[in-house]
C-alpha positions as CSV (number, residue, x, y, z in Angstrom):
1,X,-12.6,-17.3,-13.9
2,X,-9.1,-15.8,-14.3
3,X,-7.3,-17.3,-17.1
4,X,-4.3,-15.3,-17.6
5,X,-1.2,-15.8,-15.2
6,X,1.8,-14.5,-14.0
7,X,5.2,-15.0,-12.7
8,X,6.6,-12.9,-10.0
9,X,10.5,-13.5,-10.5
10,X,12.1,-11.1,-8.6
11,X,10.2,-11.5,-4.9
12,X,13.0,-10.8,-2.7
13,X,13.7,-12.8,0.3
14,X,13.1,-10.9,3.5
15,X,15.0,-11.2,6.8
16,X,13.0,-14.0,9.3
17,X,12.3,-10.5,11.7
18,X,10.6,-8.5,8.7
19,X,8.4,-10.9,7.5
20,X,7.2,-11.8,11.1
21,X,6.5,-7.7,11.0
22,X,4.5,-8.2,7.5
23,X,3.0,-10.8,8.9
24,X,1.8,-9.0,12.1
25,X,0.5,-6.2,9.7
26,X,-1.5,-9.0,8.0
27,X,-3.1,-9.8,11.0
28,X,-3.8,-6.2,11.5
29,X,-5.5,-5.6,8.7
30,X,-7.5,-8.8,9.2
31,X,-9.2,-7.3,12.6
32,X,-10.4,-3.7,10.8
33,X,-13.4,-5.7,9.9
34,X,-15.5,-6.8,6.8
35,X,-16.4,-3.7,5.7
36,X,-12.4,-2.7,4.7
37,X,-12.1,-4.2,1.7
38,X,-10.2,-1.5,-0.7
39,X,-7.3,-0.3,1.0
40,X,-5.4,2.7,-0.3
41,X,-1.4,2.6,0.1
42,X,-0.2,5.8,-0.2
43,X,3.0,7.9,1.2
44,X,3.5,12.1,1.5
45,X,6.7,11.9,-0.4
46,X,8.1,9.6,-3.0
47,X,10.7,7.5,-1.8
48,X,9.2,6.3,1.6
49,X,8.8,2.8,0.5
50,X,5.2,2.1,-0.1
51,X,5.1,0.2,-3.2
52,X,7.3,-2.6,-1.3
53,X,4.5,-2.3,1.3
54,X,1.5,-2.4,-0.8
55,X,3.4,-5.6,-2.5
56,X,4.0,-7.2,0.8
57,X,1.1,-7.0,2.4
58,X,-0.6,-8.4,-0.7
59,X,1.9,-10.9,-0.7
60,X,1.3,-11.8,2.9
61,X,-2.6,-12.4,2.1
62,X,-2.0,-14.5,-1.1
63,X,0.6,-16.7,1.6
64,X,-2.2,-17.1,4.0
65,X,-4.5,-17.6,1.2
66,X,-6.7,-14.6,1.0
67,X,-8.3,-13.9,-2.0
68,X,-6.7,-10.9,-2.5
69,X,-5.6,-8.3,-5.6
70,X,-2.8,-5.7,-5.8
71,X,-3.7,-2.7,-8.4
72,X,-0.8,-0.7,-9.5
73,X,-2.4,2.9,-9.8
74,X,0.5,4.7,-9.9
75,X,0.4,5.5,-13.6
76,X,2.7,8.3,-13.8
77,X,6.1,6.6,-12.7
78,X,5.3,3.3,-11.5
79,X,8.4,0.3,-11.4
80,X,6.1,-2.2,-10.3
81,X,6.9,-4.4,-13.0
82,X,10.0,-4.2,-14.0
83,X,11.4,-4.0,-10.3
84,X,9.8,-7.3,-9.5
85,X,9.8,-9.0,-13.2
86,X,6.8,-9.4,-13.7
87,X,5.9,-11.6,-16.8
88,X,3.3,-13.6,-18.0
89,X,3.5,-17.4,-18.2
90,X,2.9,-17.6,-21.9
91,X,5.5,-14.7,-22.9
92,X,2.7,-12.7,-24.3
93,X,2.5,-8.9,-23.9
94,X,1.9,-8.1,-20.0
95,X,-0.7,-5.0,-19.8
96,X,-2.0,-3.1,-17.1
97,X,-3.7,-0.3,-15.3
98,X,-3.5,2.1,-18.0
99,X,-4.3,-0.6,-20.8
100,X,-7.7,-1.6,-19.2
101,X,-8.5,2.4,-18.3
102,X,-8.5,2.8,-21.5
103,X,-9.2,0.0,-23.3
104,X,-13.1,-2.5,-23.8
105,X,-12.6,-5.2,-22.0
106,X,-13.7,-6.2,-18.6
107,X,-11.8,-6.1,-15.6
108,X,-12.0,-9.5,-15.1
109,X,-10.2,-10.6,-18.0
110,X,-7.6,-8.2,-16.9
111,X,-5.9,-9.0,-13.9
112,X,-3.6,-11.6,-13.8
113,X,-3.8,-14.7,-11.4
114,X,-0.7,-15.2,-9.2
115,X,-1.1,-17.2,-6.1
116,X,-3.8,-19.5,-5.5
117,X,-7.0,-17.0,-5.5
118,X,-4.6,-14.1,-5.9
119,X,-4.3,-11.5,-8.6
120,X,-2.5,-8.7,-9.7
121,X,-2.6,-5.9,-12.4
122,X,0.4,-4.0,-12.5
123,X,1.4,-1.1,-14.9
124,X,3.3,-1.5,-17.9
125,X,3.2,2.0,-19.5
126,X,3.2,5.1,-17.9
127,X,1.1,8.0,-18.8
128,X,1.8,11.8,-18.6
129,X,-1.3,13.1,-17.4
130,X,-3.5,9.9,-15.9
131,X,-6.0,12.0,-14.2
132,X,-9.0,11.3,-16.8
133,X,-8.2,7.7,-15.9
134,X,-8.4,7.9,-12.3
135,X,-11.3,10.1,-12.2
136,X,-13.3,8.4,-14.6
137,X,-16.4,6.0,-13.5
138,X,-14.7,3.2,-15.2
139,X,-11.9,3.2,-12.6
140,X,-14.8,3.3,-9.7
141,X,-16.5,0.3,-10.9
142,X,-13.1,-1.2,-11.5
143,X,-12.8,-1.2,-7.6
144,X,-16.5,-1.7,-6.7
145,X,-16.1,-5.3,-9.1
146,X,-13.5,-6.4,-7.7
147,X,-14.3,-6.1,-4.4
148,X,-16.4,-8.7,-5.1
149,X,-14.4,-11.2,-6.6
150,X,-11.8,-10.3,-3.8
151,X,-11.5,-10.3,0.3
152,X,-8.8,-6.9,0.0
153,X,-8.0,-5.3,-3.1
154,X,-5.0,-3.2,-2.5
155,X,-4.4,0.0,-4.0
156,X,-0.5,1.3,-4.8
157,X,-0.9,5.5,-5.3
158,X,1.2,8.2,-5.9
159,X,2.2,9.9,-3.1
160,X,-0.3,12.8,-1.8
161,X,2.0,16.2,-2.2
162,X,3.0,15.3,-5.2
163,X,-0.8,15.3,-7.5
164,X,-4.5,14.7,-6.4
165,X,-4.9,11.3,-8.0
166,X,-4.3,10.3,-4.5
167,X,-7.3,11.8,-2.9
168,X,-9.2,10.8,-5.8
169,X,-8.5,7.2,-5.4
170,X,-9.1,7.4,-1.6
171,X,-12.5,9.0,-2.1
172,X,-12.9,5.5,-3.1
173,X,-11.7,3.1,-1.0
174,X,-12.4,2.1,2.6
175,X,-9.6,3.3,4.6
176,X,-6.1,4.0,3.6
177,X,-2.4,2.8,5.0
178,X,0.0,5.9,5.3
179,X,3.6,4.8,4.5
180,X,6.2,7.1,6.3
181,X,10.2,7.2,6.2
182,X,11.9,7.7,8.9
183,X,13.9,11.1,9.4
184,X,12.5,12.1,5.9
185,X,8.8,12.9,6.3
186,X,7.9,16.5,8.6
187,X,5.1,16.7,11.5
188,X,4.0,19.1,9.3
189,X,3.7,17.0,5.6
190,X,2.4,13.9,7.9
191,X,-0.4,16.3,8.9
192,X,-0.9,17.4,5.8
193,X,-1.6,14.6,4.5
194,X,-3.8,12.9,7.3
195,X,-6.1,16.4,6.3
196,X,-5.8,15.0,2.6
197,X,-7.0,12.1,3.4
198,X,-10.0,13.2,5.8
199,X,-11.5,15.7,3.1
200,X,-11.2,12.7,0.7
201,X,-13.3,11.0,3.6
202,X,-11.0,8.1,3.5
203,X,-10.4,6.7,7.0
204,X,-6.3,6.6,8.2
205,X,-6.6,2.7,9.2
206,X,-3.0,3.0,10.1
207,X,0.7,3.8,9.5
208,X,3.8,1.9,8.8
209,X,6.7,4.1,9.8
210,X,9.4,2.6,7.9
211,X,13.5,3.0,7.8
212,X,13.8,3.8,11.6
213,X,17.0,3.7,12.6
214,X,17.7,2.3,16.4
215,X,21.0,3.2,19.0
216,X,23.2,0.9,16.8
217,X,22.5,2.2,13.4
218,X,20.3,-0.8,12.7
219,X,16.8,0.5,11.1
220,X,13.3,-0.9,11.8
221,X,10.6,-0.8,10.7
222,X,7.5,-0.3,12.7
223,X,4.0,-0.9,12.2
224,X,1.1,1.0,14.0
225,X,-2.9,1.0,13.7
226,X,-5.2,4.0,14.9
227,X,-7.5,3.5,17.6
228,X,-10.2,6.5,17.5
229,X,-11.0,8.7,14.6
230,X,-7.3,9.6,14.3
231,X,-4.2,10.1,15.3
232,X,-1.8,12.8,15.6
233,X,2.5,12.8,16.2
234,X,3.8,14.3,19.7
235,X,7.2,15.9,18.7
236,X,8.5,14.7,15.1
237,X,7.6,11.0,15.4
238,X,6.0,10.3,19.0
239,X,7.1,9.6,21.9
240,X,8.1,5.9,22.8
241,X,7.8,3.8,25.9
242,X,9.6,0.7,27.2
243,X,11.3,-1.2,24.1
244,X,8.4,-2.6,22.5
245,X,5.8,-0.3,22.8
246,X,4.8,3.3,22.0
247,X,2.2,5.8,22.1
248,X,1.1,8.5,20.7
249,X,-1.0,11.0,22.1
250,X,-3.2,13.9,20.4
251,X,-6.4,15.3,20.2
252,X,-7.3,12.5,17.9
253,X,-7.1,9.6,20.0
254,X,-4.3,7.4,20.8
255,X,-1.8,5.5,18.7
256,X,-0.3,2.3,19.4
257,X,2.8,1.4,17.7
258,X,4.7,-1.8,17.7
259,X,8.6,-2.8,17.3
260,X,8.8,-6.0,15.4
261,X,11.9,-6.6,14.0
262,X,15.1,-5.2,12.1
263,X,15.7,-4.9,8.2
264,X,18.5,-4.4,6.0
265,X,20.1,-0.6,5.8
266,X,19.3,-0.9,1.8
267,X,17.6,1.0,-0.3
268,X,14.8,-2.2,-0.9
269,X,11.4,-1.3,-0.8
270,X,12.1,2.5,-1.5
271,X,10.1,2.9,-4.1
């Protein structure tokens, strides 16, 4: 039983049209099945926004109560933390990822209970080289464990051009949720790192194409899920059809997307 807790004091308040989006990509995720339990978040390029995702989906699971657990494993330059003040009830040190990776203890008396049946273990200190962490059979079992104790557990990664902890951590997980910016990431780096992620042998479950920006200047964001083995861009982001839906189509299979709803032309959720 998790003893420890924290407070998350800095959850920001999304627009009603957003969090019906987050909420559809809840429901999303719900239909991929029981065998997707450990779900890699992961961008090409720093900067496209998927540590607000990986948050908010976690968030949207601990709402509908989910047992669910976010895992910060972006141990080179993570803001998890601080960006969301995070702090523990008691005022007692918070540690994290990179404490229990290489610390004694068991993983269960390191995450911290936030919601409900909810948990989260962010990172507090930033390492220089974290590879020996993430590649090390303690980090493995770390997942295995608590996808027992746990319907999802949600994995934040650093981005895949940048080092191969990414491919590492998707080698373990069940499928993965490929964050893209709008107008930022190539046809070419978005291929890239669909390849990345197949040699890894961790399925694409889906993308969120984030920051798109419509006639008015207003940007989007858009949430999609592969049908198939894959899927693959036409042009630089697809081609689109009526006003709410799109398709994709490639020698991969066929990609649906949806348009849900607008969000703020900010820089939130850009880390």
């Amino acid at each position: 039983m998790i003893m420890k807790q924290v407070e998350i004091k800095n959850m920001p308040e999304l627009p009603y049209a957003m969090e019906e989006a987050l909420n559809r990509l809840r429901i999303n995720i719900n239909f991929l099945g029981e065998d997707i339990r450990k779900i890699l978040v992961i961008s090409t390029t720093p900067d496209e926004g998927k540590s607000f995702v990986a948050m908010q989906m976690w968030y949207q699971m601990a709402k509908s109560d989910t047992p669910s657990v976010l895992i910060d494993a972006d141990l080179r330059k993570s803001v998890m933390a601080e960006k969301y003040k995070i702090e523990t009830v008691n005022n007692e040190k918070l540690k994290g990822t990179s404490h229990f990776l290489s610390g004694n203890y068991d993983i269960r008396n390191a995450v911290y209970n936030v919601y409900g049946s909810s948990a989260i273990l962010p990172n507090t200190d930033n390492v220089v080289n974290p590879s020996l962490l993430i590649q090390s059979k303690k980090f493995e079992t770390m997942l295995d464990t608590l996808a027992e104790d746990y319907r999802y557990v949600f994995v934040d990664s650093p981005p895949l051009d940048l080092v191969s902890d990414g491919e590492r951590i998707g080698s373990l997980c069940d499928g993965a949720v490929l964050v893209l910016r709008s107008g930022v990431t190539s046809k070419r780096m978005v291929q890239n790192s669909i390849n990345q992620l197949e040699r890894a042998g961790c399925p694409l479950l889906g993308i969120v194409l984030n920051r798109v920006e419509g006639s008015k200047g207003r940007y989007y964001r858009k949430y999609g899920k592969y049908y198939g083995k894959y899927g693959k861009y036409y042009g630089r982001y697809g081609r689109y059809y009526g006003k709410y839906y799109g398709k994709y189509y490639g020698k991969y299979g066929e990609y649906y997307s949806d348009y849900y709803g607008e969000t703020k032309s900010s820089d939130e959720g850009e880390k």
